[in-house]
C-alpha positions in Angstrom: -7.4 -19.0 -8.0 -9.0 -20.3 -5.1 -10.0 -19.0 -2.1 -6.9 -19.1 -0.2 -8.1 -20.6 2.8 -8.6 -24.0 0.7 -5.3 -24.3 -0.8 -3.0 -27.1 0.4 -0.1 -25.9 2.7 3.4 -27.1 2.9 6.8 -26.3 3.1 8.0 -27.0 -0.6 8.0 -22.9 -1.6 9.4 -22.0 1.4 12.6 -24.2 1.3 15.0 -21.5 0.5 13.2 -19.0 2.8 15.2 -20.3 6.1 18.8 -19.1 4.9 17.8 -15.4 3.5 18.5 -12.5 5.2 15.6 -11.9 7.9 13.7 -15.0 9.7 11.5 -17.1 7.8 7.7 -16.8 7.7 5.2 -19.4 7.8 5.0 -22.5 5.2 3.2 -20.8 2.1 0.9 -22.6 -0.1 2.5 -24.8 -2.6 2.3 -23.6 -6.2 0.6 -25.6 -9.0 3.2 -26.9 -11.0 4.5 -24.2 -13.9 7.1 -24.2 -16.7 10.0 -22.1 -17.2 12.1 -21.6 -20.2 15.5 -20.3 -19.3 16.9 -18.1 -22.4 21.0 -16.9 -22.0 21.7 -16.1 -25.8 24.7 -13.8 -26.0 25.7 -11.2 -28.9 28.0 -9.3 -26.9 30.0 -10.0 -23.5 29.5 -13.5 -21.7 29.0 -13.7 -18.5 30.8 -17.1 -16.8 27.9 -17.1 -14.3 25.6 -18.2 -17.1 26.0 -22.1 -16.5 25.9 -21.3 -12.2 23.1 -19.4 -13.2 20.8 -21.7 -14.8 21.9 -24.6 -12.5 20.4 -22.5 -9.9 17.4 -22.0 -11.5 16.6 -26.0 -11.8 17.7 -26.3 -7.9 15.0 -23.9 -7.3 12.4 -25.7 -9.8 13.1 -29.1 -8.7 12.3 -27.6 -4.6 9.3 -25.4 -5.4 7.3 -27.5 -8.3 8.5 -25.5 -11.7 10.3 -27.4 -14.2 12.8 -25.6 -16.3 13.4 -25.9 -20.2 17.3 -23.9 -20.6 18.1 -22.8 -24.0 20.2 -20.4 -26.2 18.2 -21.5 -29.6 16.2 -18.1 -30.2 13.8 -20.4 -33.0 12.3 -21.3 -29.3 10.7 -18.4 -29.9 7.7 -19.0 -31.8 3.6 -18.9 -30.3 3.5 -22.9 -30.0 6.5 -22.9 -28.0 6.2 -20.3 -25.9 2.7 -21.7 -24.8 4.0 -24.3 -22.9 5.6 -21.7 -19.9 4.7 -19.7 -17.7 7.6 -17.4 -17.5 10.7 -16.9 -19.6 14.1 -16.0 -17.7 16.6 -13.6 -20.0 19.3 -14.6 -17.7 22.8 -12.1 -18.7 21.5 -12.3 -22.3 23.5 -9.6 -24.7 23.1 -7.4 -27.4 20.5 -8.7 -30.5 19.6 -12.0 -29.6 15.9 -12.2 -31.6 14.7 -11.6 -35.1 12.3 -9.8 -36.1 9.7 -12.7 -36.6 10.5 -14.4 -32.9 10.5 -10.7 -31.4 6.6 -10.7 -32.8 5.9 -14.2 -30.7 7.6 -12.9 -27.9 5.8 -9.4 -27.5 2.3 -11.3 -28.4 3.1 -13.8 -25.5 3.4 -11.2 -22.7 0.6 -9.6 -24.1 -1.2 -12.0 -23.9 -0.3 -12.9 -20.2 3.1 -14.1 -20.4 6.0 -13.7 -17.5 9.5 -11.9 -18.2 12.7 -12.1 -15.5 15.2 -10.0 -16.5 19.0 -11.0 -14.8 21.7 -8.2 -14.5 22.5 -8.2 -18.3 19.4 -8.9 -19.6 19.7 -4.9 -19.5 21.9 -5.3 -22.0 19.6 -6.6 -24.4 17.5 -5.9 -27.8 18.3 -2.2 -28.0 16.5 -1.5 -30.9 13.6 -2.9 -30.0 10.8 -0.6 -28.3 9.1 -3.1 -26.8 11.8 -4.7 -24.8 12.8 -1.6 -23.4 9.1 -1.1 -22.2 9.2 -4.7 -21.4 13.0 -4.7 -19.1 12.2 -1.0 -18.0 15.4 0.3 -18.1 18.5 0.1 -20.4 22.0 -0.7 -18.9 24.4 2.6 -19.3 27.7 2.0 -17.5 29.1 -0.1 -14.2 32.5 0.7 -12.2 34.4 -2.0 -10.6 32.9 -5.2 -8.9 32.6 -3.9 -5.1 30.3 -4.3 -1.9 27.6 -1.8 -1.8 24.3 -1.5 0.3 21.0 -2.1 -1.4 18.1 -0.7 0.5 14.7 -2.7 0.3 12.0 -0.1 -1.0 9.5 -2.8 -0.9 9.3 -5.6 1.1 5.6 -6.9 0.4 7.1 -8.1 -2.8 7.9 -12.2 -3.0 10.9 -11.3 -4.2 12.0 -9.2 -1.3 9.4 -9.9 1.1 12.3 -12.2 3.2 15.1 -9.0 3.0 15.6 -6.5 5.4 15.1 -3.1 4.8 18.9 -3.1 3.5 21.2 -5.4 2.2 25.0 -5.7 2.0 26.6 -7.4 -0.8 29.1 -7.4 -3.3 28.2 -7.9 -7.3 29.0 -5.2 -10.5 26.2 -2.5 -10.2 24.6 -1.0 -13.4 23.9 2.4 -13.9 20.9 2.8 -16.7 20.2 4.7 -19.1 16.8 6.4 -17.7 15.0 6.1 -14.3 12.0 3.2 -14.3 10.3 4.6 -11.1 7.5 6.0 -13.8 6.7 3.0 -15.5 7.5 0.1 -12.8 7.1 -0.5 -8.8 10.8 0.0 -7.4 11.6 -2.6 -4.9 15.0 -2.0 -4.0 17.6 0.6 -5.0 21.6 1.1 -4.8 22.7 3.6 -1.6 25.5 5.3 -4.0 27.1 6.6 -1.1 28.1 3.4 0.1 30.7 2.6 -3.1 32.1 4.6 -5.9 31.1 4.5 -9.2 27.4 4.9 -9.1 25.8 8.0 -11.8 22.0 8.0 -10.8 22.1 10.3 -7.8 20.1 9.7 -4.6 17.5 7.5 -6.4 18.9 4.7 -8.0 16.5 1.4 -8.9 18.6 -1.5 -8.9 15.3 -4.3 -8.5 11.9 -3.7 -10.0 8.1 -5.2 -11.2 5.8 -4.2 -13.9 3.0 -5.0 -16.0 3.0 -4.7 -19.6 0.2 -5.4 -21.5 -1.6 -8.8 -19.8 2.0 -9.9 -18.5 4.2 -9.5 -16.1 7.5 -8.2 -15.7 10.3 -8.5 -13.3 14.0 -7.4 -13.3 17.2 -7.4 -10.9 20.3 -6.0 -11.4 22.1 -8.2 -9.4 23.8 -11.6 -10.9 27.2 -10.7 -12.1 29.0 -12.9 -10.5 29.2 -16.6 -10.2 29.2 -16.6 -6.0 25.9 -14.4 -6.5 23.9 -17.8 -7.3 24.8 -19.4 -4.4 23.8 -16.7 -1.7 20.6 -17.7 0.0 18.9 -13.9 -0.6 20.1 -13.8 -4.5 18.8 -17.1 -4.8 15.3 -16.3 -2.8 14.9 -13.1 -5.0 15.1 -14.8 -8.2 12.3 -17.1 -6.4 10.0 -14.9 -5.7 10.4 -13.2 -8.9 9.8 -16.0 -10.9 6.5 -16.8 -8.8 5.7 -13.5 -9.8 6.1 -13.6 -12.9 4.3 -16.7 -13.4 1.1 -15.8 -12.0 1.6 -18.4 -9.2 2.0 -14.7 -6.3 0.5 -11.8 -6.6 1.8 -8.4 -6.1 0.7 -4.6 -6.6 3.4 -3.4 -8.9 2.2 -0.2 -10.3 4.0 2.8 -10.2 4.3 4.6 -6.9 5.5 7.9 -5.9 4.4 10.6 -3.8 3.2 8.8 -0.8 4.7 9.3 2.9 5.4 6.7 5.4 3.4 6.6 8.5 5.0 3.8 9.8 8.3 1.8 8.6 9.8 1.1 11.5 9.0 4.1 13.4 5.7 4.2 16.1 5.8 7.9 15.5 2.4 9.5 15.9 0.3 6.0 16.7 -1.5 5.4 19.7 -2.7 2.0 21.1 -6.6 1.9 22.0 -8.2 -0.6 23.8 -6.7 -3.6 25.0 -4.3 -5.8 23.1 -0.5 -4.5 21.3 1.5 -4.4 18.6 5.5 -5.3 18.8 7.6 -3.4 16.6 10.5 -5.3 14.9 12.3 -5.4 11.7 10.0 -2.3 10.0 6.9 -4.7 11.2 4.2 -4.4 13.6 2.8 -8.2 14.7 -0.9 -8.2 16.8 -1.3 -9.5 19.9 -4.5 -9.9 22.4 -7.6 -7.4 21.8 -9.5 -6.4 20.7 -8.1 -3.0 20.5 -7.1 -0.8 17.6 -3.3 0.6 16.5 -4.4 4.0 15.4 -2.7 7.1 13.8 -3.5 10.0 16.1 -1.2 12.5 15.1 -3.2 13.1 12.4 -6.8 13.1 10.4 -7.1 12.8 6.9 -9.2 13.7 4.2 -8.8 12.7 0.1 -6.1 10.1 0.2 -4.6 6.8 -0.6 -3.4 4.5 1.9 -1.4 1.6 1.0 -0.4 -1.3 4.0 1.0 -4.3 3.5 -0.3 -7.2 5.6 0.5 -10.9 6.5 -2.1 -13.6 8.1 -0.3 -16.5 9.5 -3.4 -18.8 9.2 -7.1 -18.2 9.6 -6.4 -15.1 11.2 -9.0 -11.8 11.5 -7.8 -8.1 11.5 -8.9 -5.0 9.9 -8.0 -1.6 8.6 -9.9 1.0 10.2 -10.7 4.7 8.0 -12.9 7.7 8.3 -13.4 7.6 12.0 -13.1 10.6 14.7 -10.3 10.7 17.1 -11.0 8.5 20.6 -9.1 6.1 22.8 -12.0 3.7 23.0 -11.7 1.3 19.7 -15.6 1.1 19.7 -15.7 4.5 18.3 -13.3 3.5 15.2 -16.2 0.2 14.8 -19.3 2.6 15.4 -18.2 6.4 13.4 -15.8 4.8 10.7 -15.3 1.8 8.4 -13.4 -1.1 8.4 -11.9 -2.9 5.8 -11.7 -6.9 7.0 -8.3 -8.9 6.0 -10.1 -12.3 7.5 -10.9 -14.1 4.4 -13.2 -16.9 5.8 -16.3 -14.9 7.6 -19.7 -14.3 4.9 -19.2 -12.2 2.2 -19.5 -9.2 3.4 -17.4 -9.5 6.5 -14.4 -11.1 4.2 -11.0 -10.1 2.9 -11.8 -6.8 0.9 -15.1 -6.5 1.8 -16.5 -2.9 3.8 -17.1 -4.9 7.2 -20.9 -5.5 7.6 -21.7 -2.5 4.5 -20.5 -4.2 1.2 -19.1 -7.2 0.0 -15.6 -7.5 -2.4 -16.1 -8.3 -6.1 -15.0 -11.7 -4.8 -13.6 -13.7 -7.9 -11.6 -11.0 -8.5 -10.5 -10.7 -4.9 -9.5 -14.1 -4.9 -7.6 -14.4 -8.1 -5.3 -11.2 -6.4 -5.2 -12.9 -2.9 -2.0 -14.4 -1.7 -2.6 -17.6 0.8 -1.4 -17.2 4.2 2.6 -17.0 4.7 2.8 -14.8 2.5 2.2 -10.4 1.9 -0.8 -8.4 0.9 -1.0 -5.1 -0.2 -4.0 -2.8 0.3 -4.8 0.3 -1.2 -7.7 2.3 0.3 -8.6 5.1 -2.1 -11.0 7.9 -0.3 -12.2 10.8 -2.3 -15.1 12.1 -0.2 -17.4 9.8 1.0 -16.7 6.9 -1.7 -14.4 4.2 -0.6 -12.3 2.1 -3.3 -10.5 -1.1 -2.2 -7.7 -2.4 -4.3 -5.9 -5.8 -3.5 -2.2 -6.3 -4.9 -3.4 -3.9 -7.6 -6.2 -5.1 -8.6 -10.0 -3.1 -7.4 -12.0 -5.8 -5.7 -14.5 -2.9 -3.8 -16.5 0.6 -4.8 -18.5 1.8 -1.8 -20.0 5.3 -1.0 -20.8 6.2 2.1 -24.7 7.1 2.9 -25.4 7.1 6.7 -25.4 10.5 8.3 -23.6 9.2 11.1 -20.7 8.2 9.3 -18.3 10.1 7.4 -15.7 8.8 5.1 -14.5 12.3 4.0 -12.3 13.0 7.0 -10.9 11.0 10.0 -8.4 9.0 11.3 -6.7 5.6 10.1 -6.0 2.6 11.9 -4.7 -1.2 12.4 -6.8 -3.4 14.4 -5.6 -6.2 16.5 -8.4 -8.3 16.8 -7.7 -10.8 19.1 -5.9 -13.4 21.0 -4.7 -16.1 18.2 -5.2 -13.7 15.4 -2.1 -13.0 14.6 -1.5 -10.3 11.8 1.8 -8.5 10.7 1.7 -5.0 9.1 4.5 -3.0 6.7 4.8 0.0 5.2 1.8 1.7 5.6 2.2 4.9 4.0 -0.5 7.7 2.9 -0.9 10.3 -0.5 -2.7 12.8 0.7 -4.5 14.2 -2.8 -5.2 17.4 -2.0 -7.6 19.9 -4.0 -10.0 22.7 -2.8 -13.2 21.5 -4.1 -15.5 22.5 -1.4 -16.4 19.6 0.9 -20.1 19.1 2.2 -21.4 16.9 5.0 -21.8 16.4 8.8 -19.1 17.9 11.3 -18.8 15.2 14.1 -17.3 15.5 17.7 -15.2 12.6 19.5 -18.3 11.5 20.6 -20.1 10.9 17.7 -22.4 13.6 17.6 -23.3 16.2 15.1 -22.8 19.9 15.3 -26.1 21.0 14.7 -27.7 24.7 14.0 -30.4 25.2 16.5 -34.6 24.3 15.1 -32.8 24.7 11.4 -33.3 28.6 11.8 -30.7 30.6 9.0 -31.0 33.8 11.1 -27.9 35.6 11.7 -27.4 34.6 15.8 -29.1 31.2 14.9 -27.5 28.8 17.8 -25.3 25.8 16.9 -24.9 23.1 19.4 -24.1 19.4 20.0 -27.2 16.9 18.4 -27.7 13.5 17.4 -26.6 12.4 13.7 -29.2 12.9 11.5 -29.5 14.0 7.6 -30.9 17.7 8.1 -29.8 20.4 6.2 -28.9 21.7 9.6 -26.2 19.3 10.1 -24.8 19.7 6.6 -21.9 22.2 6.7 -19.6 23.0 3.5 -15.6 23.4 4.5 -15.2 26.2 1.9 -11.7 28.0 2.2 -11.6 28.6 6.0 -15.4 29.1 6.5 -17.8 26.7 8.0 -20.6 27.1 6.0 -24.5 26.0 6.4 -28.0 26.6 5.7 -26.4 29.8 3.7 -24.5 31.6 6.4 -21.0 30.8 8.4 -19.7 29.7 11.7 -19.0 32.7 13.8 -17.6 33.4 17.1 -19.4 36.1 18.8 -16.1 36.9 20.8 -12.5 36.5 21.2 -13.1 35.8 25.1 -12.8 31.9 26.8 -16.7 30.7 26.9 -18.0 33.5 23.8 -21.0 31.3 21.9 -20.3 30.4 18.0 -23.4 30.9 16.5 -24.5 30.9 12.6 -24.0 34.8 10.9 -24.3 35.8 7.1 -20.7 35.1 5.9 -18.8 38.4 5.8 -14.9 37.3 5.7 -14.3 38.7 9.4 -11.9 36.7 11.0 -14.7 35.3 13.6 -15.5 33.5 10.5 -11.8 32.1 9.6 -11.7 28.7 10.9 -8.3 26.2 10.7 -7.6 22.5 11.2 -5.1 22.5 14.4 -3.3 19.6 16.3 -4.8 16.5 17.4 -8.9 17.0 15.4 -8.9 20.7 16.7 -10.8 23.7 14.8 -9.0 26.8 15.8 -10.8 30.1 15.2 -8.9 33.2 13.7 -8.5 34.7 17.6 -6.6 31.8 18.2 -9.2 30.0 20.6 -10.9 26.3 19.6 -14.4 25.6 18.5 -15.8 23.7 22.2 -18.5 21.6 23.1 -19.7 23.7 26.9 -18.5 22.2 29.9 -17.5 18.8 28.2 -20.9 17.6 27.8 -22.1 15.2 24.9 -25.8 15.5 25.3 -28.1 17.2 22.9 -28.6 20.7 23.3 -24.9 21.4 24.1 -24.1 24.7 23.2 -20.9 25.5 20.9 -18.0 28.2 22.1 -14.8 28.7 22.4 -12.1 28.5 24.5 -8.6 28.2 25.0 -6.6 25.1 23.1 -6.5 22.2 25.7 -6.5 19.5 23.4 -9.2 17.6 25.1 -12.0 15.7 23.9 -14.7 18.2 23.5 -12.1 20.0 21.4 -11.8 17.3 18.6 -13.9 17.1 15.5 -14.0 15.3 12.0 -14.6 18.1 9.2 -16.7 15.9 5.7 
């Protein structure tokens, strides 16, 4: 795929965008033109929403450049056949619709890069073959009475969902299923049980979902039951954007995830605004404006993690996410101490989408074969273990960078979303964190908010040995292990000589005392056993600064980044 800053632009994909549930976003690229065979074979019950069904489909080709082969002849099934699409719809298919022989095309077609969209019954399909239940991800179980129910949008990066809310009210017959898919697929939406009767699942309940299997690609949705489904402006931009998915024509990250936590989806709880510039805060999306300042999480410093944001550029639009940097109001800090990974896809290499800004350069064919163009969402992981930084794009790894400068530590600091300017405007979703955990002992520089390096005095390891404020530099005297609750360089520990406001911390031959127990407190604060913090004298930066404590204030000269 090209760089997406050369495709053509129009409004051809986004025709069914203006009646879905939230606001349209910008005209997307238009798609190359792709093929789509339409299967609705049934063995079992019919749906009457079949004929609707495909007649929907070839509305949706003839406005967004896919043509659409319908058919209930399973001998369509063979490798020559199948060749000629992109994607093939099992659209309320029932019971054993394929032989063994055209089962064999079918599987070698995904695998080899092939698209799959599943429709409500197509859960109802091939279940005694293995492979189609890998390839569907879950088998239909029950369904109670056709009702109104809330679906609540898990994922709204997606191009099937991207245009929902974060829930949705509608009425269709909702399947139960045999197992859970969350393990094996992305879940992008999922039935609120306690909003009508009949559901089995419990408080997690996939109802919409994307996978890969093999080389393809996978998408299903419960939803299509009915025949008034095909004719609702969100059913019909789903099935849109999951058929772009499937065919290769958007990209999206749909591996498994669990475990992570949000940090914001909707909520500004725990972010700070530095520097000039905003961002407003509507419909679980945050949308730059001015700069060039920097949206950072404050509540919080992180080491070992994933974090995952989802991100939209309306044009040629520049904006960054910012990791590994010490807590400060003043967004040069985040720039100089920490790294940023750029979103604007038209600067040099290494200042472009996926690259580490002005350090390292994206694998770039494969970051542009996993870009979407502007209009439509991005997902970014950012995987830090340590100081090595791995950059993943809708799924795909596009970056593998270790930190080396002294000054800079990936290992443990805040996040943040920059806003980078007037006219670059940037939306953000779901940004969410895993925090990985583990107690391998940690090694590397302990920085203060501003930006220097605590620093044992003329590199002496004699027990009293003074430990100050210095300039970043690679010395072993700046190199301190986190091991348990002890600080830990040049062989010996971080001590405090007292329990008393203004008592020095000096360097001592580690002895488990509790002047040696050290903790990560509130807001980048070290807090010593006796309850007092680890701070820089009289709220001085220069060299030669002398290290004590003193009672928890939270101020600047209280903060530091642990490797």
């Amino acid at each position: 795929m090209k760089s997406f800053v050369r495709r053509a632009f129009g409004a051809a994909s986004a025709v069914l965008v203006a009646g879905a549930v939230v606001g349209a976003p910008p005209a997307a690229a238009v798609d190359t033109p792709y093929d789509v065979l339409v299967f609705s074979k049934t063995a079992g019950f019919r749906h009457d929403s079949i004929a609707v069904g495909t007649q929907m489909i070839r509305d949706l080709g003839a406005a967004n450049n896919f043509t659409v082969t319908a058919t209930e002849d399973s001998a369509q099934f063979n490798a020559t056949n199948l060749a000629r699409f992109e994607a093939v719809v099992f659209l309320n298919t029932t019971g054993d619709v394929l032989n063994a022989t055209q089962q064999t095309a079918f599987e070698s077609y995904i695998r080899g890069g092939g698209g799959y969209v599943g429709v409500h019954s197509a859960a109802d399909t091939e279940y005694d073959w293995p492979f189609y239940g890998e390839l569907v991800g879950a088998y239909f179980s029950s369904h109670p009475a056709i009702q109104q129910a809330t679906v609540r949008v898990e994922n709204r990066a997606h191009p099937a969902t991207a245009h929902l809310g974060s829930s949705w009210v509608r009425t269709d017959e909702w399947y139960n299923y045999r197992t859970n898919p969350r393990s094996t697929a992305r879940v992008l939406a999922t039935l609120d049980e306690s909003t009508y009767s009949g559901g089995s699942m419990g408080g997690d309940h996939p109802h919409t979902w994307c996978k890969s299997v093999g080389g393809g690609r996978s998408f299903y949705t419960g939803s299509g039951h009915t025949q008034s489904s095909y004719s609702e402006a969100g059913f019909r931009s789903m099935v849109l954007g999951g058929l772009r998915y499937a065919s290769g024509r958007a990209k999206a990250d749909c591996r498994p995830e669990t475990g992570y936590t949000a940090l914001y989806n909707g909520s500004t709880t725990g972010w700070s605004q530095a520097g000039p510039g905003s961002f407003a805060n509507s419909d679980a999306t945050l949308r730059s404006s001015g700069g060039m300042g920097l949206y950072w999480y404050s509540a919080k410093e992180f080491r070992s993690y994933s974090l995952k944001a989802d991100w939209r550029v309306d044009g040629d639009d520049n904006s960054g996410v910012f990791v590994g940097f010490p807590a400060s109001s003043d967004p040069n800090s985040a720039m100089a101490n920490g790294y940023e990974v750029q979103i604007d896809a038209t600067d040099t290499p290494d200042r472009t989408t996926g690259s580490v800004y002005g350090f390292k350069a994206p694998d770039t064919a494969a970051r542009d074969a996993a870009l979407n163009p502007p209009g439509e969402w991005n997902t970014f992981e950012l995987l830090v273990e340590g100081e090595r930084l791995q950059v993943f794009l809708n799924g795909v790894k596009i970056n593998d960078f270790t930190n080396a400068d002294p000054v800079r530590s990936l290992a443990s600091g805040h996040i943040g979303l920059q806003n980078h300017g007037t006219g670059d405007d940037v939306s953000f979703r779901n940004v969410r964190i895993k925090e990985l955990g583990g107690t391998t002992p940690r090694t590397g520089p302990i920085r203060s908010a501003g930006g220097k390096c605590v620093d044992v005095s003329g590199n002496s390891s004699a027990d009293g040995a003074r430990i100050q404020l210095w300039s970043c530099h690679s010395g072993a005297n700046q190199q301190w292990t986190v091991e348990g609750s002890t600080l830990r360089a040049l062989g010996k520990c971080m001590d405090a000589a007292g329990t008393g406001d203004g008592s020095a911390v000096r360097l001592w031959t580690c002895n488990g005392s509790s002047a040696q127990n050290w903790t990560v407190g509130s807001n980048g604060s070290l807090v010593n056993a006796s309850g007092k913090c680890l701070d820089a004298n009289g709220g001085s930066s220069a060299d030669g600064t002398a290290l004590i404590v003193w009672s928890c204030h939270g101020g600047t000269n209280q903060r530091w980044t642990l490797p």
